[in-house]
N, C-alpha and C positions, 0 to 999 in steps of 0.2 A: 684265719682271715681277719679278726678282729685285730690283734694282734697287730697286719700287717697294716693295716689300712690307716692305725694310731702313731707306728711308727714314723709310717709315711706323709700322716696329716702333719705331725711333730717336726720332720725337716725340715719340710718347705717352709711352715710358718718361722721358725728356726733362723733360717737361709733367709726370708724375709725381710725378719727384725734385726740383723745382723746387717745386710744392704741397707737398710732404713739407717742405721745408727752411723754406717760409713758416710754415708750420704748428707745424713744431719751432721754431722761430724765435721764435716768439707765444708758446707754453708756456713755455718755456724762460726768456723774460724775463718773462712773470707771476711764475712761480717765482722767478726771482730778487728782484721788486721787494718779493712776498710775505714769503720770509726777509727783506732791505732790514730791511721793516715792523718785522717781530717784532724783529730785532736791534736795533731804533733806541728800540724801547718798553724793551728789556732795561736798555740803555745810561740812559734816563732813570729810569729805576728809580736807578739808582746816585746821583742828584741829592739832597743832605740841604739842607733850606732853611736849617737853621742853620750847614752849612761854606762857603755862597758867598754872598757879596755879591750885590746885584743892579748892579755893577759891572763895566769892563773886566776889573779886576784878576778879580772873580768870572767872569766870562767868558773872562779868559786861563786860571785856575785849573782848572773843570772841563772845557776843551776839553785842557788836558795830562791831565789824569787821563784823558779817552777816546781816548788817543793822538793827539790834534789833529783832532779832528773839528770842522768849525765849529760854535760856542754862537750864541746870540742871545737875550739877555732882551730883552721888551717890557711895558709896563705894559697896561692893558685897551686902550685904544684904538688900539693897534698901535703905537705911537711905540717907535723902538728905543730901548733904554736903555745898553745895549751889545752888540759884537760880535766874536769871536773873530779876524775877517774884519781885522776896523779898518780896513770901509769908512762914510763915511757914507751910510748907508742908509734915513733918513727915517722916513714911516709907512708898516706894513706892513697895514695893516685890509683890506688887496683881497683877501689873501693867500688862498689856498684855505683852506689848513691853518691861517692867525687864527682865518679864519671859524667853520668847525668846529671848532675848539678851544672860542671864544666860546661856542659854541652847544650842545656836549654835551661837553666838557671837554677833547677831544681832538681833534685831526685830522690828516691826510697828503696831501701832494701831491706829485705827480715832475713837475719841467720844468726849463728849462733857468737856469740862474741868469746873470741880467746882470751881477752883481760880479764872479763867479768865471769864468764864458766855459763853465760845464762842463755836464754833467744831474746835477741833484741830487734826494735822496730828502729831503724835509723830514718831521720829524716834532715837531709842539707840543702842549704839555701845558697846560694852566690850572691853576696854584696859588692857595689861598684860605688864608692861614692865620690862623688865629684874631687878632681884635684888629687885624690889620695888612690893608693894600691887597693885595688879589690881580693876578697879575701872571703871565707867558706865559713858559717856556723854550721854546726850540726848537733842537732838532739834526740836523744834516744831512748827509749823507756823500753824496760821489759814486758815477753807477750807469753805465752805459753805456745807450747808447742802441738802440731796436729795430736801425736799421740798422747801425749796430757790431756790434751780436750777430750779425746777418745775415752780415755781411760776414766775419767770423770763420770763416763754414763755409762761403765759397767754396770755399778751395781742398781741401777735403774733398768737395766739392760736385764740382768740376772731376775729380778722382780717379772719383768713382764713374760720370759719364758717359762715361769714356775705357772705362771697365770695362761699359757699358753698351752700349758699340756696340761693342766685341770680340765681346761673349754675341751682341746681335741676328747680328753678320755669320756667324758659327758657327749659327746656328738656322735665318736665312735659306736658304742653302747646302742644310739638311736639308730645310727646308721646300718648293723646287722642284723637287727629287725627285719629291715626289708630288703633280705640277702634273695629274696625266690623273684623280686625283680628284674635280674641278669634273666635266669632263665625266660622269663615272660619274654623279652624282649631277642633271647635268639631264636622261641619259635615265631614272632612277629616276623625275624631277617629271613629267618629258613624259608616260612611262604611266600615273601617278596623274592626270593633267589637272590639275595644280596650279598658281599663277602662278609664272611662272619669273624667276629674274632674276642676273645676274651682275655681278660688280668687272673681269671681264675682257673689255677690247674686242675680243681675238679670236673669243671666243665668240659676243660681243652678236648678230650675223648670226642664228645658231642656234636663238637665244634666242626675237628677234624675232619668226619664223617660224612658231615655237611658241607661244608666246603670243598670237599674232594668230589663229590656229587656235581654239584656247580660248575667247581671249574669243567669237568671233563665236558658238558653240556657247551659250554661257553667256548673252550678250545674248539668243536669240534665246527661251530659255527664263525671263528675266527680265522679256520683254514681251510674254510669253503669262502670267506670272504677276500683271506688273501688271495688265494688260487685263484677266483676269477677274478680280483683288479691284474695282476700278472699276465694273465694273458688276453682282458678288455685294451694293459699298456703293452707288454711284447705286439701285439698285433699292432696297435697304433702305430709304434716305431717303425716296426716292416713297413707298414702302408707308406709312411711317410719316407722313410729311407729309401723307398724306392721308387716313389714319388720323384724326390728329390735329387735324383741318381741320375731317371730317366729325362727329367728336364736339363740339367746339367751339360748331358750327353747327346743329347738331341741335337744341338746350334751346331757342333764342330761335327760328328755326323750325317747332319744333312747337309754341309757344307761339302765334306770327302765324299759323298754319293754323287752330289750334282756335276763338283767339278769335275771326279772321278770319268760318267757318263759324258761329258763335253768332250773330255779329253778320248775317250773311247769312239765316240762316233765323229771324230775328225772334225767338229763344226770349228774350230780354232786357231786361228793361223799362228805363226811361230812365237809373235811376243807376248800375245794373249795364252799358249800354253802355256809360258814360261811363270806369266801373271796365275796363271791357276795352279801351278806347280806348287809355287812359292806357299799358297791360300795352304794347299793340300799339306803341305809340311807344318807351314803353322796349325791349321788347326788339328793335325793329328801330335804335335807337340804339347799342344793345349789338353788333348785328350789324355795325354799320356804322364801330364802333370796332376790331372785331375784324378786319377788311379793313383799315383803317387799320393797324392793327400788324403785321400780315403783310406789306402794301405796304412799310411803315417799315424790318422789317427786311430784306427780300429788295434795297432801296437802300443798305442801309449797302454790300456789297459795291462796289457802284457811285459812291462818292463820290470825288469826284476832285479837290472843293472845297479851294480852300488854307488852311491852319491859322492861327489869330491867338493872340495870347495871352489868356488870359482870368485875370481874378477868380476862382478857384477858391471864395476862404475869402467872397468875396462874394454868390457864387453858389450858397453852402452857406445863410449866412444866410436869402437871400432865398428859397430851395425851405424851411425851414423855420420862416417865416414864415408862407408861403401853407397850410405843412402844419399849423400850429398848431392850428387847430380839431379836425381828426384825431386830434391828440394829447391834447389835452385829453377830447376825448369818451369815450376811452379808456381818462383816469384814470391815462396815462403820465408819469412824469418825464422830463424830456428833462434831458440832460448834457453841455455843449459846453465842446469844448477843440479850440477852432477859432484860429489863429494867425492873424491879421492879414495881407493883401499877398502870400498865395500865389499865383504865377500859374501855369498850366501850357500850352503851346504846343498850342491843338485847337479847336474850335470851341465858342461856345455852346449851339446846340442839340446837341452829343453828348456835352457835360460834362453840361447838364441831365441828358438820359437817363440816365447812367450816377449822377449823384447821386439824381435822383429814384426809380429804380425801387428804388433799394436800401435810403432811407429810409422811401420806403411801403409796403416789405416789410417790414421794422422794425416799422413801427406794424401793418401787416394782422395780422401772425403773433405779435405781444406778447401778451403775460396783461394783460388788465385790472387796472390799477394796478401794471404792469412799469414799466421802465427802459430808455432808449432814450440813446444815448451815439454821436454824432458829434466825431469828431477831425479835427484834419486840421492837419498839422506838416510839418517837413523833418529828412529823415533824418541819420544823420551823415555820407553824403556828400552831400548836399547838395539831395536830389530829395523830391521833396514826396511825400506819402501822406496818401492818407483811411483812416477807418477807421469801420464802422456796425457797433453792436453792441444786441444786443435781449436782451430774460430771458424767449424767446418758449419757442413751443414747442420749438423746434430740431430738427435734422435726422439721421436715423439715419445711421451708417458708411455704410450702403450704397446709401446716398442722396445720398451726398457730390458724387459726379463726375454725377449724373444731372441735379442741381437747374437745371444750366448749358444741358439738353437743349430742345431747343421744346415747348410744350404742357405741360412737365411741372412739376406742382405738388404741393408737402408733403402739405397738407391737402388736400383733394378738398372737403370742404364749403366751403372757402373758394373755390371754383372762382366766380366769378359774381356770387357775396355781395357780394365787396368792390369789383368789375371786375376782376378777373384774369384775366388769359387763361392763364398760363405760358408768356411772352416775356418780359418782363422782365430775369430774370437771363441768357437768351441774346442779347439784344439788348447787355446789361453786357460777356458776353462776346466777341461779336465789337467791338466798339468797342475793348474792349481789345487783344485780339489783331492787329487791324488799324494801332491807335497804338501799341504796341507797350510796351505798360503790366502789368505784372505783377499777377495777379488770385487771392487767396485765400480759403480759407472754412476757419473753423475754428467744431466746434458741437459740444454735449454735449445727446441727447436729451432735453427737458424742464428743457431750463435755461439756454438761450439758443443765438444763431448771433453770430459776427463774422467780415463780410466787410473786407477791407484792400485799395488799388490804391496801389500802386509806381506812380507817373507819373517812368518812367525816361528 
């Protein structure tokens, strides 16, 4: 244990001082390239256009005046004119530091120079002098490079790790002394029933033992606590499922009983049959829709059908198309910024549902002569997203998480009005959560809703 605990003090401190030296390393030569910089702008400050030629002789001239640092005149297009160097060196227009010189008057680059073999700091200036061609100095001094600087504080580096594992082997020594501390400390955990755990395989037996005690005590009271939330919520859901069922079913029900009884005891003369007829067909249509959507969603759980790709942006089009009339009737503007060739990997009929019930909530719940605005793009990483937005009535805070609930709807007068049941947006939501599609709502009371799906 000793052993292990010295080896391991030794890494990290190790791993430490090794991050510390990279790290000083990095600063160190910013700093330096920094000053480099300033010193190099200093130096060309010294440059009077009237004491140097734009010649070798002017370029032997103010490289002795900066104690032979290499010069380089260039005319605008990077062609050397001459060079302190007296190498031929051609056109320099790639140059970093041309560039930016060219381009805001000045510029600096650090790499390695092919003439010289060395790292060099460049720094060039753009002259413009009255009357005459402007034209590029540039001065350069050698710097040393990261791994030079690095390399420099090895053996200071080496020093402090000899000094590193002296201190651990001295601490170590202190620190197995009080080895019977562990133990102290797992019968502390044992009496609190706490999860136990050690670094030491001598113990680990101990440990085990205890912990396997624990848990079984702990399991047995985490499935007695699941079991009863399971069926405090199974039972919720029934209640409300059927709650929610039996109100549904109620309006078009006690509509086919009454007019059913009118029509049965003769009180009805022939147009007014004909008027309750009609009633009796629609609302047993209504009845027969609303089984229908209950059947629809209690199957999406049960889908096991394999996914194709589909037309998203095509399938957007053509649901409002078909919806057109609805929108118009309404007196809505519709708004699209729908992208072209979006596909996303699911079915036709569950893309429908989830585009259509969201658009014809759109239009159900708009203000007469509102605005109605489908999108449907790809993100910046690259996954498509719709988005439905209305200038309807919109949805209170605390209505936010419920909207997604069965049966449940905003408006209550709209219950029927328009064929709503409130499945809809729960139908939106398990499709999504099953495809595994991210699904939001965002809405400000009396001034619209927007719903958005991440097809992730």
């Amino acid at each position: 244990m000793r052993k292990k605990i010295l080896w391991i003090s030794q890494l990290i401190m190790a791993v430490v001082l090794l991050i510390y030296a990279l790290l000083s390393t990095q600063v160190f030569y910013d700093n330096l390239i920094t000053a480099s910089q300033n010193e190099l702008k200093i130096y060309m400050n010294l440059f009077d256009e009237g004491d140097f030629s734009l010649d070798q002789a002017g370029a032997d001239g103010f490289s002795g005046q900066l104690s032979g640092l290499r010069v380089t005149f260039m005319d605008t297009e990077g062609n050397v004119l001459a060079d302190s160097s007296k190498e031929e060196l051609g056109n320099h227009s790639d140059r970093e530091e041309v560039r930016e010189a060219l381009a805001s008057g000045e510029g600096y680059s650090v790499r390695r120079s092919s003439s010289l073999g060395e790292d060099m700091i460049y720094y060039c200036r753009l002259f413009s002098p009255e009357g005459e061609a402007a034209y590029l100095v540039r001065i350069a001094i050698p710097t040393s490079s990261e791994w030079q600087v690095f390399r420099d504080t090895l053996p200071t580096l080496a020093w402090f790790l000899l000094l590193d594992f002296l201190v651990c082997l001295l601490f170590t020594y202190i620190e197995t002394e009080y080895i019977i501390s562990p133990v102290r400390r797992l019968a502390k955990d044992a009496a609190l029933n706490l999860r136990l755990s050690t670094r030491y395989p001598e113990l680990q037996p101990i440990v085990d033992v205890l912990n396997k005690r624990n848990s079984e005590v702990s399991e047995q009271f985490r499935e007695l606590s699941e079991e009863k939330d399971l069926v405090e919520k199974a039972q919720r859901s029934k209640n409300d499922f059927i709650a929610n069922v039996t109100h549904e079913m109620n309006t078009p029900l006690t509509s086919i009983r009454g007019y059913s009884e009118l029509i049965a005891g003769g009180a009805l003369n022939e147009e007014q049959t004909k008027a309750a007829a009609n009633t009796l067909v629609k609302q047993s249509d209504r009845l027969s829709k609303l089984i229908a959507c209950i059947i629809n969603y209690n199957e999406i759980d049960n889908d096991e059908l394999p996914a194709y790709e589909v037309d998203l942006s095509k399938l957007a089009e053509e649901i409002l198309e078909v919806l057109a009339p609805d929108i118009e009737k309404r007196n809505i503007a519709l708004e699209k910024h729908i992208e072209p060739g979006i596909s996303v990997m699911s079915r036709h009929e569950r893309l429908n549902e989830v585009l259509g019930n969201l658009i014809r909530n759109a239009i159900r719940y708009n203000k007469e002569g509102g605005n109605l605005r489908v999108g449907i793009c790809r993100t910046e990483d690259g996954h498509p997203r719709l988005t439905v937005s209305d200038t309807g009535i919109g949805i209170a805070e605390e209505n936010l998480e419920r909207i997604f609930d069965r049966f449940f709807t905003v408006d209550k007068s709209h219950s029927g009005k328009n064929g709503g049941f409130g499945l809809g947006l729960a139908v939106v939501k398990k499709i999504c959560r099953r495809s595994g599609w991210g699904l939001r709502v965002e809405s400000c009371l009396g001034e619209g809703t927007t719903f958005t799906v991440d097809f992730a």
